[in-house]
N, CA, C and O atoms as CSV, one atom per row, in Angstrom:
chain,resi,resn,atom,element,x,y,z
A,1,UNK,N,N,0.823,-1.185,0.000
A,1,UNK,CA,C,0.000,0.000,0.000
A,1,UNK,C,C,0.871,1.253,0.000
A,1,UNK,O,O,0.687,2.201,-0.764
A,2,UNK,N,N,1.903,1.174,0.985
A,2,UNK,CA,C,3.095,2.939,0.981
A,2,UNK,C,C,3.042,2.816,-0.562
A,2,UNK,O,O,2.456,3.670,-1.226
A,3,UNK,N,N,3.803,1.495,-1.269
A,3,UNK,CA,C,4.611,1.965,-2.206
A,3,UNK,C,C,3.792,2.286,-3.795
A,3,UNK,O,O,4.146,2.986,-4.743
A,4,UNK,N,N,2.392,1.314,-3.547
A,4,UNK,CA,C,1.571,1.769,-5.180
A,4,UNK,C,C,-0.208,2.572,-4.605
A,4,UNK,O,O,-1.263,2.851,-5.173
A,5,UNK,N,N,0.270,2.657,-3.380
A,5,UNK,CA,C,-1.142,3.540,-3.689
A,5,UNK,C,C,-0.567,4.815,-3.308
A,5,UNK,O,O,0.557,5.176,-2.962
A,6,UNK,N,N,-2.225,5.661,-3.561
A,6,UNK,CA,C,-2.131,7.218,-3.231
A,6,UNK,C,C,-2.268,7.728,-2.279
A,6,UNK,O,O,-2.550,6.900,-1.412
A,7,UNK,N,N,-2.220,8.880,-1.846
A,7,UNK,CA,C,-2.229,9.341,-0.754
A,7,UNK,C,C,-2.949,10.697,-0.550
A,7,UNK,O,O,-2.497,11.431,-1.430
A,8,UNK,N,N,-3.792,11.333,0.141
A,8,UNK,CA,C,-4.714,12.736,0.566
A,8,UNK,C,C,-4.245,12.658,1.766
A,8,UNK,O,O,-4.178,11.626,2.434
A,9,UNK,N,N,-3.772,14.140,2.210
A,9,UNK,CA,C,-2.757,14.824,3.139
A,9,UNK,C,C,-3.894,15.888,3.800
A,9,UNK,O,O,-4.474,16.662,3.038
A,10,UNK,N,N,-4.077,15.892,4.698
A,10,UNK,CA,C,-4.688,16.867,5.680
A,10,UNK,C,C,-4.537,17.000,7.104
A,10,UNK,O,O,-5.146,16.473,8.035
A,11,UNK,N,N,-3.135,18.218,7.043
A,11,UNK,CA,C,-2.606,18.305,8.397
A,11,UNK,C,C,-3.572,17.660,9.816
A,11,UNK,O,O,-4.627,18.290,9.892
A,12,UNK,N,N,-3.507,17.095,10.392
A,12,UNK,CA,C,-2.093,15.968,10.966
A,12,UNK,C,C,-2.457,14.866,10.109
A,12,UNK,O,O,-1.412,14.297,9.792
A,13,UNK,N,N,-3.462,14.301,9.586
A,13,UNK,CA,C,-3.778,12.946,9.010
A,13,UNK,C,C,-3.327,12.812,7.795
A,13,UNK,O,O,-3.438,13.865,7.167
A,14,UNK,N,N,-2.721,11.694,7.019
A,14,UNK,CA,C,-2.193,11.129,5.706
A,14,UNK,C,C,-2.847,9.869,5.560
A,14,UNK,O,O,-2.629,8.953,6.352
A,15,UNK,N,N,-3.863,9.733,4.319
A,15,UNK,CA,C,-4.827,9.045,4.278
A,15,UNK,C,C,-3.761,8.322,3.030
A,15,UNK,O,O,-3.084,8.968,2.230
A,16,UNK,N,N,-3.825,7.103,3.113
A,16,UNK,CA,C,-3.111,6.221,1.769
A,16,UNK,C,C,-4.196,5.328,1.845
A,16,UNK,O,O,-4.861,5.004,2.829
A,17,UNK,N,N,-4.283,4.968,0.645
A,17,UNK,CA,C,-5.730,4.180,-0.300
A,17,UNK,C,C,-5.388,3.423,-1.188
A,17,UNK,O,O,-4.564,3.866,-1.988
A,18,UNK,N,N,-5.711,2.529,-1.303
A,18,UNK,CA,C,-5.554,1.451,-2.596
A,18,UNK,C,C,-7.267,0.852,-3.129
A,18,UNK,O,O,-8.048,0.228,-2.410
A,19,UNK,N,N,-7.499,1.275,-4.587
A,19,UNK,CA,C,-8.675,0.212,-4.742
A,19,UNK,C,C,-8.477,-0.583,-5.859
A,19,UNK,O,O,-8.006,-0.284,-6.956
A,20,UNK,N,N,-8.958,-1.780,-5.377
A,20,UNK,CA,C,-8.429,-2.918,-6.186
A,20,UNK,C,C,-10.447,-3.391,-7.026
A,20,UNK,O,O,-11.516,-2.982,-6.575
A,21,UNK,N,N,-10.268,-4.186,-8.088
A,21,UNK,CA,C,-11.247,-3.962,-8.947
A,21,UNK,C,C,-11.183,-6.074,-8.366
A,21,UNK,O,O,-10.288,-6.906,-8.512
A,22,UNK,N,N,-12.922,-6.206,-7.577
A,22,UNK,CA,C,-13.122,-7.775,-7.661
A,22,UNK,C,C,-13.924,-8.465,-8.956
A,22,UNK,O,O,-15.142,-8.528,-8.786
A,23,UNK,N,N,-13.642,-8.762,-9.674
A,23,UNK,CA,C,-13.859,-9.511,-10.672
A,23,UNK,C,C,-14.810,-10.992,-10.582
A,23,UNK,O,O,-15.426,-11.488,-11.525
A,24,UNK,N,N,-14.732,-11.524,-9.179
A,24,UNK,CA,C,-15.341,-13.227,-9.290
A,24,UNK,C,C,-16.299,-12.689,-8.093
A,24,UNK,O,O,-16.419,-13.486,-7.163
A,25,UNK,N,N,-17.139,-11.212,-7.948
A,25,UNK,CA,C,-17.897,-11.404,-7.661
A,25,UNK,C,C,-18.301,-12.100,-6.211
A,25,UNK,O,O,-19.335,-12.599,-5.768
A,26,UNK,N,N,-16.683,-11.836,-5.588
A,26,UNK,CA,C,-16.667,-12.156,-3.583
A,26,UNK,C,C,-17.817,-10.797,-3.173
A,26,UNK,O,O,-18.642,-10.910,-2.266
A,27,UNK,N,N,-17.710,-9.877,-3.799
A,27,UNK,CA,C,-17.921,-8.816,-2.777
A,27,UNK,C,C,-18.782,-7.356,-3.551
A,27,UNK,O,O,-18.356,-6.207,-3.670
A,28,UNK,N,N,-20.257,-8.006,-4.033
A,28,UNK,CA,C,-20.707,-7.671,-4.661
A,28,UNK,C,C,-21.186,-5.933,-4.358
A,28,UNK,O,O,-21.181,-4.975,-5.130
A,29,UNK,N,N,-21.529,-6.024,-3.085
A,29,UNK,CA,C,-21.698,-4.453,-2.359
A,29,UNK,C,C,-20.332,-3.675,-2.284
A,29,UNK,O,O,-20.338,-2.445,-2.336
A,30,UNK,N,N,-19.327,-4.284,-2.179
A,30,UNK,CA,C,-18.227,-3.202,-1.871
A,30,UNK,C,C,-17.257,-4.083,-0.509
A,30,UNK,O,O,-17.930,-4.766,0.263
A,31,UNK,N,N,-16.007,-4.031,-0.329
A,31,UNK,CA,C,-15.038,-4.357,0.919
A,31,UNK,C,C,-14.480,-3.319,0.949
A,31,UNK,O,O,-13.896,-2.686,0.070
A,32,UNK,N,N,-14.698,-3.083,2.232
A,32,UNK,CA,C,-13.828,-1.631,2.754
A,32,UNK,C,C,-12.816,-1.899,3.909
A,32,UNK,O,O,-13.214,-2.401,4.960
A,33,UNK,N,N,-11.689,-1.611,3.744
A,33,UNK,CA,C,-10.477,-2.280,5.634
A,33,UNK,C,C,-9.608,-0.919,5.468
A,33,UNK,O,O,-9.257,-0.196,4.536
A,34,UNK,N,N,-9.469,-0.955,6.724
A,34,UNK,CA,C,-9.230,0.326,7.317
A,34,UNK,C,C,-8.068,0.058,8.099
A,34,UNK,O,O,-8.091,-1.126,8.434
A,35,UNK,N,N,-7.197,0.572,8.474
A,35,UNK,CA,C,-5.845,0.483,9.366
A,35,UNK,C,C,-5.265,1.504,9.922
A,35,UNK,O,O,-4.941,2.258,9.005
A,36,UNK,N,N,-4.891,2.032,11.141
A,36,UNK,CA,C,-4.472,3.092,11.500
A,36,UNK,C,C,-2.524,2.913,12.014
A,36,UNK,O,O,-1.742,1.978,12.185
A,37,UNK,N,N,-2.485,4.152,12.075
A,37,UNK,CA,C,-0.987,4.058,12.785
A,37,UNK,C,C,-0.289,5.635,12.861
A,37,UNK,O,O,-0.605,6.668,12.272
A,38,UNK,N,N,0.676,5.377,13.741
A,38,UNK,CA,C,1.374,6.939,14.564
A,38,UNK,C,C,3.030,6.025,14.526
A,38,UNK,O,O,3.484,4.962,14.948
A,39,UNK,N,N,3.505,7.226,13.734
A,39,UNK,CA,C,5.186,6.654,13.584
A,39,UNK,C,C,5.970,6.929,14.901
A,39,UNK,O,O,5.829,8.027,15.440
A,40,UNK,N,N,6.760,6.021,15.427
A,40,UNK,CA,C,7.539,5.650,16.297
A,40,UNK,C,C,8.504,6.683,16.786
A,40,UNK,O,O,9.018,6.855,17.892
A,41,UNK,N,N,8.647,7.582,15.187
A,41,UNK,CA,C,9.497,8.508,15.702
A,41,UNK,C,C,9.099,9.346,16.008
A,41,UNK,O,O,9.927,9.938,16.700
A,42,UNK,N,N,7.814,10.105,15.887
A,42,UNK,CA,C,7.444,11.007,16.181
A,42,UNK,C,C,6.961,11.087,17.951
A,42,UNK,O,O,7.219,11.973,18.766
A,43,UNK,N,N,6.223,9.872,18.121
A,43,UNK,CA,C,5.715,9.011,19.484
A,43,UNK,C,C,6.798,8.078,19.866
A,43,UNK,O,O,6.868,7.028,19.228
A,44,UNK,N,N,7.729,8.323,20.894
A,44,UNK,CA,C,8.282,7.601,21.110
A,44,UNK,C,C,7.944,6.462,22.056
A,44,UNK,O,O,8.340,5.298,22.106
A,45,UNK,N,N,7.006,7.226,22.857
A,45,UNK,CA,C,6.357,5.878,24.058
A,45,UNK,C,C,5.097,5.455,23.371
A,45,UNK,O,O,4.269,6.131,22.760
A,46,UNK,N,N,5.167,3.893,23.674
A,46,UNK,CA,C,4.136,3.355,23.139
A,46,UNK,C,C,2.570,4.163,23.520
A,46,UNK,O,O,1.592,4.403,22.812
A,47,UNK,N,N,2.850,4.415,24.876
A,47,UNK,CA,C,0.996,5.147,25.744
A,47,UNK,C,C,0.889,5.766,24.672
A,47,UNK,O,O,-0.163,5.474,24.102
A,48,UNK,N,N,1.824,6.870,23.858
A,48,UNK,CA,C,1.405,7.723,23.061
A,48,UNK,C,C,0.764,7.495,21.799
A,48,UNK,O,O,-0.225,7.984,21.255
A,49,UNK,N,N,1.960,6.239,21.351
A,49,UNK,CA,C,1.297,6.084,19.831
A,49,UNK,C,C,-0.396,5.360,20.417
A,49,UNK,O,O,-1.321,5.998,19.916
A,50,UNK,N,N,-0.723,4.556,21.056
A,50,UNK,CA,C,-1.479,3.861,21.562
A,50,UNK,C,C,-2.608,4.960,21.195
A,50,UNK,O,O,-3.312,4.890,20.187
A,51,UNK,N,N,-2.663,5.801,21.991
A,51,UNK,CA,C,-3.423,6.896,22.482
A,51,UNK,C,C,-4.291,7.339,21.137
A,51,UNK,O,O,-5.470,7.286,20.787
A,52,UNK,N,N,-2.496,8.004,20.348
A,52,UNK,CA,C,-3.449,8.293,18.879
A,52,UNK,C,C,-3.879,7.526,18.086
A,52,UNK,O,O,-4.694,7.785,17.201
A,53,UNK,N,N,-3.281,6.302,18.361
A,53,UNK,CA,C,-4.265,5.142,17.022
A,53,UNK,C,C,-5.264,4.939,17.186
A,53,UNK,O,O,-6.043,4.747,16.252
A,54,UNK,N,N,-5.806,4.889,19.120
A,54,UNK,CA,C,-7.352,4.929,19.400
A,54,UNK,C,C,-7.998,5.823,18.891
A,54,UNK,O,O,-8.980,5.362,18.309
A,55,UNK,N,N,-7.891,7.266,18.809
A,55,UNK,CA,C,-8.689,8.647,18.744
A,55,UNK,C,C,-8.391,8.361,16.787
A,55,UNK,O,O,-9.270,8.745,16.016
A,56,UNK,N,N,-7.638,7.963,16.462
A,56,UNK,CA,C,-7.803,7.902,14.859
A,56,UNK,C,C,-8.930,6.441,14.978
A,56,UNK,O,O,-9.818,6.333,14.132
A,57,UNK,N,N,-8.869,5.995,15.445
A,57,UNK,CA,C,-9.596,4.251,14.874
A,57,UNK,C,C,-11.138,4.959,15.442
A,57,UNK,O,O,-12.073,4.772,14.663
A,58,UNK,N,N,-11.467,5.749,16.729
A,58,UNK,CA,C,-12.555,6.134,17.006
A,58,UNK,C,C,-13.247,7.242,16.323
A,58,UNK,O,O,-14.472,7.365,16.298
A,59,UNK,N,N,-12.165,8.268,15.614
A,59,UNK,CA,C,-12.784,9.345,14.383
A,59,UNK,C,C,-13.132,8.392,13.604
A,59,UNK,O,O,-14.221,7.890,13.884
A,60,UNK,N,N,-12.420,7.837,12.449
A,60,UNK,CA,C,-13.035,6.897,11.941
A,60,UNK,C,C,-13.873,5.683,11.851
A,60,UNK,O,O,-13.912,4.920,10.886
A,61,UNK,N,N,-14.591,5.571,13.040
A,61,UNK,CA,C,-15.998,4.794,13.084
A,61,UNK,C,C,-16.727,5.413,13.250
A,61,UNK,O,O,-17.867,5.020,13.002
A,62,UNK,N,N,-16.498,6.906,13.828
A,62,UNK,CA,C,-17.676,7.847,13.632
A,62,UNK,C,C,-17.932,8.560,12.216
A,62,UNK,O,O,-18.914,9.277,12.021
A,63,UNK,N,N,-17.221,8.366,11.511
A,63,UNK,CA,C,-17.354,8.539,10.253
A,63,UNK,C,C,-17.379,8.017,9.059
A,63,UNK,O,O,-17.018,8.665,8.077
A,64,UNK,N,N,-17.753,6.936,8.996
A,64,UNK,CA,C,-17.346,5.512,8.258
A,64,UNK,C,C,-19.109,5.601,7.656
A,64,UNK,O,O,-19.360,5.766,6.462
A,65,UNK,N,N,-20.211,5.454,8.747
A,65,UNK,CA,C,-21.457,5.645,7.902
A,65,UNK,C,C,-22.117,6.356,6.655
A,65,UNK,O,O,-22.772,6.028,5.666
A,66,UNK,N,N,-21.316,8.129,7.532
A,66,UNK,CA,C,-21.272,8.458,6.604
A,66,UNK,C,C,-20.304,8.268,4.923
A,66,UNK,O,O,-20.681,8.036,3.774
A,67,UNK,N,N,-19.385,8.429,5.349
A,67,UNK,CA,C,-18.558,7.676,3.974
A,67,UNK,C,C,-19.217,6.689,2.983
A,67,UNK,O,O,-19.311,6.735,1.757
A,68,UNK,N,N,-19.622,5.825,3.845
A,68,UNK,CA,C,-20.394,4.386,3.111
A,68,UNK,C,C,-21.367,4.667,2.394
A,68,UNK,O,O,-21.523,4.204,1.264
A,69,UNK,N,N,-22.328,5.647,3.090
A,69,UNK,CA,C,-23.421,6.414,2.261
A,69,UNK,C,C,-23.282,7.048,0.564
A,69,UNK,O,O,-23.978,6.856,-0.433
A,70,UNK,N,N,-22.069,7.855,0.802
A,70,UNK,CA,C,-21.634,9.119,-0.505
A,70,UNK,C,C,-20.664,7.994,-1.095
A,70,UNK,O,O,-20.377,8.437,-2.207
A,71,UNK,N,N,-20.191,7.109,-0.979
A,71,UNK,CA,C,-19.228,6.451,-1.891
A,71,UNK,C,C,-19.838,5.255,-2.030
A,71,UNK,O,O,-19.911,4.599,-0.991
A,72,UNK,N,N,-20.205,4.873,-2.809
A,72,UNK,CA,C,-20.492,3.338,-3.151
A,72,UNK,C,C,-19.393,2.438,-3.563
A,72,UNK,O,O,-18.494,3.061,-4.127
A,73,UNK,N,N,-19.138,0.888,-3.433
A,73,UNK,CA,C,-18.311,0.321,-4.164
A,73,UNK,C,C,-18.484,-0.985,-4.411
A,73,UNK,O,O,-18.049,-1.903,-3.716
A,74,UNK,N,N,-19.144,-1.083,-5.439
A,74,UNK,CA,C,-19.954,-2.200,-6.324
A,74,UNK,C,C,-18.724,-2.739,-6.503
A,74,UNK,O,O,-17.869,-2.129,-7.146
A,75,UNK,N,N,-18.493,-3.947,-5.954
A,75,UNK,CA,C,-17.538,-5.406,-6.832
A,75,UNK,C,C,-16.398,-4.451,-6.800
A,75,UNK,O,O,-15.991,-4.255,-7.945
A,76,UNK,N,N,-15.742,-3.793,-5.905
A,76,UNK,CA,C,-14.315,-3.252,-5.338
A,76,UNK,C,C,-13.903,-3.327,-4.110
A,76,UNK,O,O,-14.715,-3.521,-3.206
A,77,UNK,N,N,-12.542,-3.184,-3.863
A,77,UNK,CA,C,-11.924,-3.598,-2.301
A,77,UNK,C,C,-11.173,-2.269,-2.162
A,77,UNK,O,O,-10.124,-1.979,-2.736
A,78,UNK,N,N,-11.736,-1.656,-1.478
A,78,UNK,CA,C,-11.071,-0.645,-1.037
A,78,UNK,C,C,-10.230,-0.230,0.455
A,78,UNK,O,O,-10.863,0.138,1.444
A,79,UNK,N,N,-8.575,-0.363,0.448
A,79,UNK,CA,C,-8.274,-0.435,1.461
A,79,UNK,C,C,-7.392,1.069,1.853
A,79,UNK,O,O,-6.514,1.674,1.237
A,80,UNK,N,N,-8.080,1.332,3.166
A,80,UNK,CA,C,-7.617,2.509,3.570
A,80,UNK,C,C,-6.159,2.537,4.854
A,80,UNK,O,O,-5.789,1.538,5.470
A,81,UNK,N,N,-5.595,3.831,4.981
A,81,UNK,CA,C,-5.064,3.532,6.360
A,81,UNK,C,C,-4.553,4.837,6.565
A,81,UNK,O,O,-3.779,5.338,5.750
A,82,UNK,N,N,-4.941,5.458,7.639
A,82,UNK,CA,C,-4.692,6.441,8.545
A,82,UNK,C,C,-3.161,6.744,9.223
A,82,UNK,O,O,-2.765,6.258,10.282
A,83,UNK,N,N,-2.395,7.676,8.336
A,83,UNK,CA,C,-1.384,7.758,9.414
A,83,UNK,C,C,-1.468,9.095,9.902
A,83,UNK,O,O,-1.997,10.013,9.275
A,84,UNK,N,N,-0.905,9.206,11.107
A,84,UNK,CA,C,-0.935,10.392,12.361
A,84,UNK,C,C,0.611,11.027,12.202
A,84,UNK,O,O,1.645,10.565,12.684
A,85,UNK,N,N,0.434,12.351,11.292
A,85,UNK,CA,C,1.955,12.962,10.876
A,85,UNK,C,C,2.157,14.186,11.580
A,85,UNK,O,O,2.621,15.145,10.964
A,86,UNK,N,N,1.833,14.291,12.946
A,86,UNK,CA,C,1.697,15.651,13.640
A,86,UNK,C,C,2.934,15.397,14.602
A,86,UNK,O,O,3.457,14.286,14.700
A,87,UNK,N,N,3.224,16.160,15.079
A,87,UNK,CA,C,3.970,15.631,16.671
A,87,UNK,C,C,2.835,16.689,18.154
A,87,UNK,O,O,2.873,17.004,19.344
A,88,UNK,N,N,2.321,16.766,17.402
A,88,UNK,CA,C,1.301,17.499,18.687
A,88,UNK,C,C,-0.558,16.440,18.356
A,88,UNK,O,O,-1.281,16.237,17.380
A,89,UNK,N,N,-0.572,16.044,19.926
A,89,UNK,CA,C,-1.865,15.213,19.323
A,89,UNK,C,C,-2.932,16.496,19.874
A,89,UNK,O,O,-2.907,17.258,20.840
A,90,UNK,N,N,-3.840,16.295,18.745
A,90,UNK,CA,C,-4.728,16.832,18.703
A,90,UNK,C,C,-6.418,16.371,19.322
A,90,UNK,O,O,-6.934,15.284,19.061
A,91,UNK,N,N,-6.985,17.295,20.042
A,91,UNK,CA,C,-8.189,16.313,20.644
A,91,UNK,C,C,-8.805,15.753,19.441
A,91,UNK,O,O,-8.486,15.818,18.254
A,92,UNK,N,N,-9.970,15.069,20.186
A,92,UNK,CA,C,-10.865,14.096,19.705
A,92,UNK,C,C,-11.686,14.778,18.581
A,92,UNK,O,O,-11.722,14.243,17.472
A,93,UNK,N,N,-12.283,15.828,18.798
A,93,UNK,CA,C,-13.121,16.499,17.875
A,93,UNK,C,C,-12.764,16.844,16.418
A,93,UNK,O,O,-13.339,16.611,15.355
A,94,UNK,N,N,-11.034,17.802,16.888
A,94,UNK,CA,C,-10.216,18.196,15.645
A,94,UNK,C,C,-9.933,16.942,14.686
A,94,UNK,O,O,-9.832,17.005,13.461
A,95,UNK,N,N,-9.811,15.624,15.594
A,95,UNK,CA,C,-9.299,14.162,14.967
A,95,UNK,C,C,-10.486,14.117,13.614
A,95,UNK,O,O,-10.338,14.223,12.396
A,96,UNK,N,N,-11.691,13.907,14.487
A,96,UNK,CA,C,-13.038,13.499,13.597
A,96,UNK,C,C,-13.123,14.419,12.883
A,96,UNK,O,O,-13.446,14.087,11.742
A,97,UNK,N,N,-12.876,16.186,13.129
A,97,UNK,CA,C,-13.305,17.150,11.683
A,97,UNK,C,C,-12.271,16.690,10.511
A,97,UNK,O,O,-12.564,16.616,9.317
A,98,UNK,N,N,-11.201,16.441,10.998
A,98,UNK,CA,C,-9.865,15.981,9.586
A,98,UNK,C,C,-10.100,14.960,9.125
A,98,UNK,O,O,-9.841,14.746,7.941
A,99,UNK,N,N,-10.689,13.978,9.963
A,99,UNK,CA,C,-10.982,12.540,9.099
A,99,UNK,C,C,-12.249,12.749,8.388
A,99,UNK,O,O,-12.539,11.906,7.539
A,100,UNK,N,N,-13.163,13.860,8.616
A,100,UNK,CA,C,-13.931,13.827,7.837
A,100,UNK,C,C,-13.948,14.439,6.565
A,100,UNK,O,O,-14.848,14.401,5.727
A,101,UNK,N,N,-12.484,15.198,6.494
A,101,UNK,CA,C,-12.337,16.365,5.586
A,101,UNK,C,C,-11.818,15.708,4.308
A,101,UNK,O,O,-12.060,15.862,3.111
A,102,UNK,N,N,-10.746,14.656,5.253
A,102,UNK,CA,C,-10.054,13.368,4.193
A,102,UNK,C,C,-10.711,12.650,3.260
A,102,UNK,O,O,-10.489,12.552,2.053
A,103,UNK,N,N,-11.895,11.949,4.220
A,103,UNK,CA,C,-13.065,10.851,3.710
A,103,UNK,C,C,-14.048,12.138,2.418
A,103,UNK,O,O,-14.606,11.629,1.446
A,104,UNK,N,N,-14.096,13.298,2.569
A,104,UNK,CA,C,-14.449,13.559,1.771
A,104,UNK,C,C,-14.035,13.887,0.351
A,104,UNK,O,O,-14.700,13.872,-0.685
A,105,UNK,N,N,-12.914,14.153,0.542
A,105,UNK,CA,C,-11.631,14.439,-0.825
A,105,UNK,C,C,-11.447,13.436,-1.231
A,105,UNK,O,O,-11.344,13.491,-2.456
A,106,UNK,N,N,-11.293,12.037,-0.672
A,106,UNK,CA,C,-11.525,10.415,-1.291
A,106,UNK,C,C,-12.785,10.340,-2.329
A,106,UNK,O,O,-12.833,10.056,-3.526
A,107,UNK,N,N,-13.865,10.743,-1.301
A,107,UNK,CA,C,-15.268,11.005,-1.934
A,107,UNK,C,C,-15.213,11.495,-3.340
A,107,UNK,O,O,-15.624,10.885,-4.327
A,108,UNK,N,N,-14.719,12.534,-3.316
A,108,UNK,CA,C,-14.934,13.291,-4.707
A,108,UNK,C,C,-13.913,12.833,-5.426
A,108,UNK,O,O,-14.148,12.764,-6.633
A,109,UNK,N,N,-12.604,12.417,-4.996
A,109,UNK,CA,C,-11.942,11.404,-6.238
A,109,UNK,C,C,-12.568,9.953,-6.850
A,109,UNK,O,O,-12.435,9.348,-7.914
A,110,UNK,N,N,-13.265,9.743,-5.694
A,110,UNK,CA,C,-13.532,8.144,-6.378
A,110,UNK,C,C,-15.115,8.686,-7.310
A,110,UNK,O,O,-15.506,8.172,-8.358
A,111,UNK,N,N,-15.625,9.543,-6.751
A,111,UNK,CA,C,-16.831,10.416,-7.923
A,111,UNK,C,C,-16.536,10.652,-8.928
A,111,UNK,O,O,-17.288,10.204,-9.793
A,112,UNK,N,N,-15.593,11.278,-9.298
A,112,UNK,CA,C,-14.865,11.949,-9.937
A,112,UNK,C,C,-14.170,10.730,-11.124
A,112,UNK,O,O,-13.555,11.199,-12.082
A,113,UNK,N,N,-14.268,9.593,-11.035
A,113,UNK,CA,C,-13.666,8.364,-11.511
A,113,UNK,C,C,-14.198,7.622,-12.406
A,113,UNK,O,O,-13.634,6.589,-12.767
């Protein structure tokens, strides 16, 4: 996923995406997987990275309905993953307005397609 998919950047979050096209018909509505993560170097103690992968994994289930709604994905696998590129964590709220800002710029690329 780093090395062939794309990527939408919205200070602190870096959204990388891959969608792959299912063909035999596993996954006729759409597969969506999601993955989060906070680099080591930036977080050096685990509590920390811990901390932000929760508040990223919890923005993004609060925002995932909506997403699912505005993007459809008929017979595609779409895999996402959240990285945390800040060195200042940001509360909970700011987390969910950026992940929603992300999920929407995805939105209008995969519209847009």
């Amino acid at each position: 996923m780093f090395s062939k998919g794309a990527s939408i950047t919205i200070q602190p979050i870096r959204l990388l995406y891959t969608i792959e096209k299912e063909e035999t018909g596993l996954y006729p509505n759409g597969l969506l997987q999601a993955g989060v993560g906070a680099p080591s170097r930036q977080f050096r103690k685990a509590v920390q990275r811990n901390r932000v992968k929760r508040l990223l994994r919890e923005g993004y289930r609060l925002e995932k309905p909506n997403f699912i709604e505005s993007c459809p994905l008929p017979n595609k696998k779409l895999n996402l993953f959240f990285l945390y590129v800040d060195l200042k964590v940001l509360t909970q709220k700011e987390i969910q307005s950026t992940i929603k800002l992300v999920l929407q710029k995805l939105t209008d690329k995969l519209n847009a397609v």
